[in-house]
SEKOLTI-66441 format. One record per residue (C-alpha): residue number from 1; residue in three letters; y, z, x. Coordinates in steps of 0.02 Angstrom, whole numbers, always signed. Layout:
// SEKOLTI-66441
REC  drenfi  marvex      c2      c3      c1
REC     NUM     ALA       Y       Z       X
...
***
This chain:
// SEKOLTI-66441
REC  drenfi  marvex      c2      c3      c1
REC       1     UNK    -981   -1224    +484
REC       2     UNK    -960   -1162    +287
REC       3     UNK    -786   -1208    +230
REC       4     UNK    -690   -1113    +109
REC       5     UNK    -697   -1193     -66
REC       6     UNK    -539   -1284    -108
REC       7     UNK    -375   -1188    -133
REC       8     UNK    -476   -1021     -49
REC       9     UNK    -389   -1050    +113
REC      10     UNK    -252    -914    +167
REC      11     UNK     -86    -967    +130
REC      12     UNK     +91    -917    +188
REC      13     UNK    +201    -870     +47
REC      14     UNK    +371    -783      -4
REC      15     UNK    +422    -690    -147
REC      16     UNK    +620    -636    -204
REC      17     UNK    +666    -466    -258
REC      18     UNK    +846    -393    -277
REC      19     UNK    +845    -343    -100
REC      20     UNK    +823    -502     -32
REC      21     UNK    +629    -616     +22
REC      22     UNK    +523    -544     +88
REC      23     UNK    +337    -625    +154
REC      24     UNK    +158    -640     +66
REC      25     UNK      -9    -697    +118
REC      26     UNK    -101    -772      +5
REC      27     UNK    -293    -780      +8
REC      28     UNK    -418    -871    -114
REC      29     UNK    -425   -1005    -262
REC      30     UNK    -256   -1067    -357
REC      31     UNK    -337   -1015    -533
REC      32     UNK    -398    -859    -606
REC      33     UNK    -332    -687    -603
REC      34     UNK    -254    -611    -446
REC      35     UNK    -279    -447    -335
REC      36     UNK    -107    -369    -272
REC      37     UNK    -149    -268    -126
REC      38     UNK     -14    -102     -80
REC      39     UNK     -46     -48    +106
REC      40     UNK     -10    +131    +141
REC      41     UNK    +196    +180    +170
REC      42     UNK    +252    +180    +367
REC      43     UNK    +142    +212    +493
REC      44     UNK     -35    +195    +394
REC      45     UNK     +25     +31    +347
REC      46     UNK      -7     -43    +524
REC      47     UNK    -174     +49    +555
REC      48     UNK    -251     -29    +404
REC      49     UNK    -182    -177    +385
REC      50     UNK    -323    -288    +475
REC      51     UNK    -449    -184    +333
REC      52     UNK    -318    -230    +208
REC      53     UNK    -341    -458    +258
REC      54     UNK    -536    -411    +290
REC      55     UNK    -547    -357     +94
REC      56     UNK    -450    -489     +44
REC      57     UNK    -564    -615    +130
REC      58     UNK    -702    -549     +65
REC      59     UNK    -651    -559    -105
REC      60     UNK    -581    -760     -78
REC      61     UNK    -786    -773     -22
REC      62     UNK    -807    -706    -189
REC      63     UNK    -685    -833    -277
REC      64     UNK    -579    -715    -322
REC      65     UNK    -394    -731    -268
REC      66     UNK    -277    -591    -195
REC      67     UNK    -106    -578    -111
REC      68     UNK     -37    -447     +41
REC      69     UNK    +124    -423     +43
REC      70     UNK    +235    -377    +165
REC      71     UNK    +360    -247     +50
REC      72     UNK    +524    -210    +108
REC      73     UNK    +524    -111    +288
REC      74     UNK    +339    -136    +321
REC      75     UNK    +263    -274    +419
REC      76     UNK    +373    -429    +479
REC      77     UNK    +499    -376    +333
REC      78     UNK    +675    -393    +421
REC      79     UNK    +745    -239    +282
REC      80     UNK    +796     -89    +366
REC      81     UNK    +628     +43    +343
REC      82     UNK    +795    +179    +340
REC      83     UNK    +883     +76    +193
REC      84     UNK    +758    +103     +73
REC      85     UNK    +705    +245     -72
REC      86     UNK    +547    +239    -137
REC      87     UNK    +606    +177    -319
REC      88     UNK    +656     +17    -198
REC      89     UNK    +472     -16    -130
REC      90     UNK    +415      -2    -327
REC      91     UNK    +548    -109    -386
REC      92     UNK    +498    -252    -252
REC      93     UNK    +333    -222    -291
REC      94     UNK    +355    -274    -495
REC      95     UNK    +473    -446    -423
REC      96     UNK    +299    -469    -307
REC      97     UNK    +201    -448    -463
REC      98     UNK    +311    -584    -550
REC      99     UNK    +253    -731    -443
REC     100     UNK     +67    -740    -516
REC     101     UNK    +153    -714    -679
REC     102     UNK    +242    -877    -683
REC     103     UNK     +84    -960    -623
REC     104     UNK     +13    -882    -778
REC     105     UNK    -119    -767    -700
REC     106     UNK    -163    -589    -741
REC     107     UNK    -117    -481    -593
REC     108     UNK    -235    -325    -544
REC     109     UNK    -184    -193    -414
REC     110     UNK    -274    -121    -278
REC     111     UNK    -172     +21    -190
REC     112     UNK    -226    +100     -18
REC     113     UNK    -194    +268     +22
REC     114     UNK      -5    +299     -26
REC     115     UNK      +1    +105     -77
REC     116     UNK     -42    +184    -235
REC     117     UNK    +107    +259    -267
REC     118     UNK    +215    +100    -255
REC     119     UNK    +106     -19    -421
REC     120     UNK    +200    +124    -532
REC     121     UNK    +316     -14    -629
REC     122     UNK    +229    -177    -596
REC     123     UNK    +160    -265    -747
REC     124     UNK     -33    -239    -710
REC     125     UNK    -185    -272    -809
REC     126     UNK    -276    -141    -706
REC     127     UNK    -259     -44    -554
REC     128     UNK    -391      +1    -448
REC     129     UNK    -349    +140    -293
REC     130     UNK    -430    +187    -123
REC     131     UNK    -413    +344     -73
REC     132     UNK    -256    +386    -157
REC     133     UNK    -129    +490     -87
REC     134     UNK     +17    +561    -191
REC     135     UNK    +204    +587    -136
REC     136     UNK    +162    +768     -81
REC     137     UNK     +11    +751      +6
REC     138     UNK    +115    +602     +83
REC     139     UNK    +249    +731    +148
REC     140     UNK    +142    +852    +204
REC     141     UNK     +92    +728    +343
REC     142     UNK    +255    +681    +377
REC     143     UNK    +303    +838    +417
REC     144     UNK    +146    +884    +515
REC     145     UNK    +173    +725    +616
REC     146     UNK    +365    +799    +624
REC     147     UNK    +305    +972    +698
REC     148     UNK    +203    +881    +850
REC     149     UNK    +358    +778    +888
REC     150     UNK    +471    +919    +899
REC     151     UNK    +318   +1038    +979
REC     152     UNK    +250   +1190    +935
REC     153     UNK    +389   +1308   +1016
REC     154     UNK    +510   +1240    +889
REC     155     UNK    +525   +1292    +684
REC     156     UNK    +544   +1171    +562
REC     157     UNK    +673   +1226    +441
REC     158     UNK    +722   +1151    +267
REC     159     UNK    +855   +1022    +355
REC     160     UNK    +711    +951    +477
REC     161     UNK    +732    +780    +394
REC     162     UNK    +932    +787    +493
REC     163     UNK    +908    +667    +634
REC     164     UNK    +987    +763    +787
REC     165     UNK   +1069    +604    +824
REC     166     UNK   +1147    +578    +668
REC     167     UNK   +1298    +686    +611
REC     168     UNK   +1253    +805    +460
REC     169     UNK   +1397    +745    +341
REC     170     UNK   +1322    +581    +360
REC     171     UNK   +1279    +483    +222
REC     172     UNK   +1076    +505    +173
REC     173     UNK   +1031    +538    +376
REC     174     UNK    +863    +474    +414
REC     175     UNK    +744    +546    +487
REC     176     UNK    +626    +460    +631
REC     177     UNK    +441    +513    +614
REC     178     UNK    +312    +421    +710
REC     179     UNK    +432    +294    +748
REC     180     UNK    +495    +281    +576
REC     181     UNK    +653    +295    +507
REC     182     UNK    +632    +344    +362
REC     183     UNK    +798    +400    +236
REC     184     UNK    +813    +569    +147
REC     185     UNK    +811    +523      -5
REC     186     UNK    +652    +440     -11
REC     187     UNK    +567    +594     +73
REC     188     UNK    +650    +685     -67
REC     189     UNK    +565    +564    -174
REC     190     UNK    +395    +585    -115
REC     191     UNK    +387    +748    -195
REC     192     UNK    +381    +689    -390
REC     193     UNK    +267    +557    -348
REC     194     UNK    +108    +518    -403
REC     195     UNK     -21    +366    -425
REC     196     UNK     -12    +284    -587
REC     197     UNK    -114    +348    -730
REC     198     UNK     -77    +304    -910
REC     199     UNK    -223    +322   -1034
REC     200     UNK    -249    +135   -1106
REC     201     UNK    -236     +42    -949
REC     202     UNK    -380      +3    -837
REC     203     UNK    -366    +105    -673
REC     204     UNK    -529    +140    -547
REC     205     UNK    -515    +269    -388
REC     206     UNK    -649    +254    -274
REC     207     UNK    -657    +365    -118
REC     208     UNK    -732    +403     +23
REC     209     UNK    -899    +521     +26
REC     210     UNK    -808    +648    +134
REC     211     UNK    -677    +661     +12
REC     212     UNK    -707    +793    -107
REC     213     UNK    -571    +742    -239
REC     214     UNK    -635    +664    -397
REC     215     UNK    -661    +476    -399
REC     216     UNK    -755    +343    -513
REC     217     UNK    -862    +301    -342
REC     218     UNK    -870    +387    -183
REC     219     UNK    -926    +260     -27
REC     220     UNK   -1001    +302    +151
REC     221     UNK    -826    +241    +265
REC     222     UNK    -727    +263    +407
REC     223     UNK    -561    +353    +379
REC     224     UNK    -442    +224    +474
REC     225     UNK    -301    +321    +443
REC     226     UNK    -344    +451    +543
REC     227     UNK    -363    +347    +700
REC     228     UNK    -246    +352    +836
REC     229     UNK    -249    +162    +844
REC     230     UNK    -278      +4    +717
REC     231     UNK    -441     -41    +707
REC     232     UNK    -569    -112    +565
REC     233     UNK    -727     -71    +445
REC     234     UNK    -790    -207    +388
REC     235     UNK    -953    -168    +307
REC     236     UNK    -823     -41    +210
REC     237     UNK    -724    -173    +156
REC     238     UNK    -852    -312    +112
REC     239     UNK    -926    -165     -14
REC     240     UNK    -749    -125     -78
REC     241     UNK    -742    -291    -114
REC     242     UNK    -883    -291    -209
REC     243     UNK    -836    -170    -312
REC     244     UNK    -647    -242    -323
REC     245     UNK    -722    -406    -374
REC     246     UNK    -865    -307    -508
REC     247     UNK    -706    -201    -589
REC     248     UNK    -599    -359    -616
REC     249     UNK    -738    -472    -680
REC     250     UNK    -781    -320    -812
REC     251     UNK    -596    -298    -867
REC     252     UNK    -579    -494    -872
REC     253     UNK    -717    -472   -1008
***
């Protein structure tokens, strides 16, 4: 059996933000630069999640390190999902992106889906997005996912984020979608944001070929998102990582 070069091995690691610690896996060598991967916000999170460690393998193959994080209300993160506004998921994010910096490495992003709404304040050398998915196009599923809960005899009106169980003079009520609880405020949120795009500062979007948005690369895939249950694309993700590991090597110079 191959073994991993030294220091590629996956490692269990933390990282502190003002919230509290919250969990990290870390994959690949203890040198060189480092790829901070974003999954998608709530419920896209856990259907990609097992593409999101298959990448990141891939690229420790490569010899190229990368971290997953679990942010604050996703994954094993004991934070309240219901606590939390969007500005609080970016501002863990930049503490994340603080670790590597200590260790002296140059930290590149890689945001999935609506994971590339959260790399907004980190201190990046690059960021490089799959399928990207702004704060609107973020809510609009939320609130079709909303509808189907609630069924088609019933209209959603402007207060659909009130939880019926809640009591409206409640402070931020949040709103369960999918299983979610997810607060007002950051669904209000949603609606000013967008993926990161400041001229000057390396950034790559690569989407799928039945995605008709613009994109530096469009690739033959398998929407995981869309699936009712988590599941895995391998030969997707060994060719992402390809061009993950391509995109950092050429910024790197």
């Amino acid at each position: 059996m191959r073994l991993p070069p030294q220091g590629s091995r996956l490692r269990i690691d933390h990282y502190d933000w003002s919230g509290g610690r919250e969990a990290m896996l870390r994959f690949g060598p203890a040198t060189g630069p480092v790829v901070v991967v974003a999954l998608p916000l709530f419920e896209e999170a856990n259907r990609t999640r097992a593409f999101a460690v298959t990448i990141c393998r891939a690229l420790a193959k490569r010899g190229m390190a990368s971290v997953l994080p679990d942010l604050p209300g996703q994954g094993e993160s004991e934070t309240p999902l219901e606590s939390l506004s969007i500005l609080d998921l970016q501002t863990a994010y930049d503490a994340l992106i603080a670790v590597p910096d200590r260790e002296g490495r140059r930290s590149y992003g890689v945001g999935i889906r609506s994971g590339a709404l959260l790399d907004a304040l980190g201190l990046l050398c690059g960021r490089w997005h799959f399928a990207p998915q702004d704060g609107s196009d973020l809510l609009r599923d939320l609130t079709r996912m909303k509808q189907m809960e609630i069924g088609p005899s019933r209209t959603l009106g402007e207060d659909w984020f009130l939880d019926g169980s809640m009591p409206e003079d409640a402070p931020d009520p949040p709103v369960r979608i999918a299983g979610n609880l997810i607060s007002t405020s950051a669904l209000m949120e949603l609606t000013i944001k967008t993926p990161f795009a400041e001229a000057g500062i390396a950034l790559r979007t690569v989407r799928l070929d039945t995605d008709p948005k613009p994109a530096d690369r469009h690739v033959p895939g398998t929407p995981l998102w869309r699936r009712a249950e988590p599941d895995n694309d391998p030969t997707l993700a060994t060719l992402l990582a390809d061009d993950i590991a391509d995109w950092v090597a050429a910024c790197e110079g």
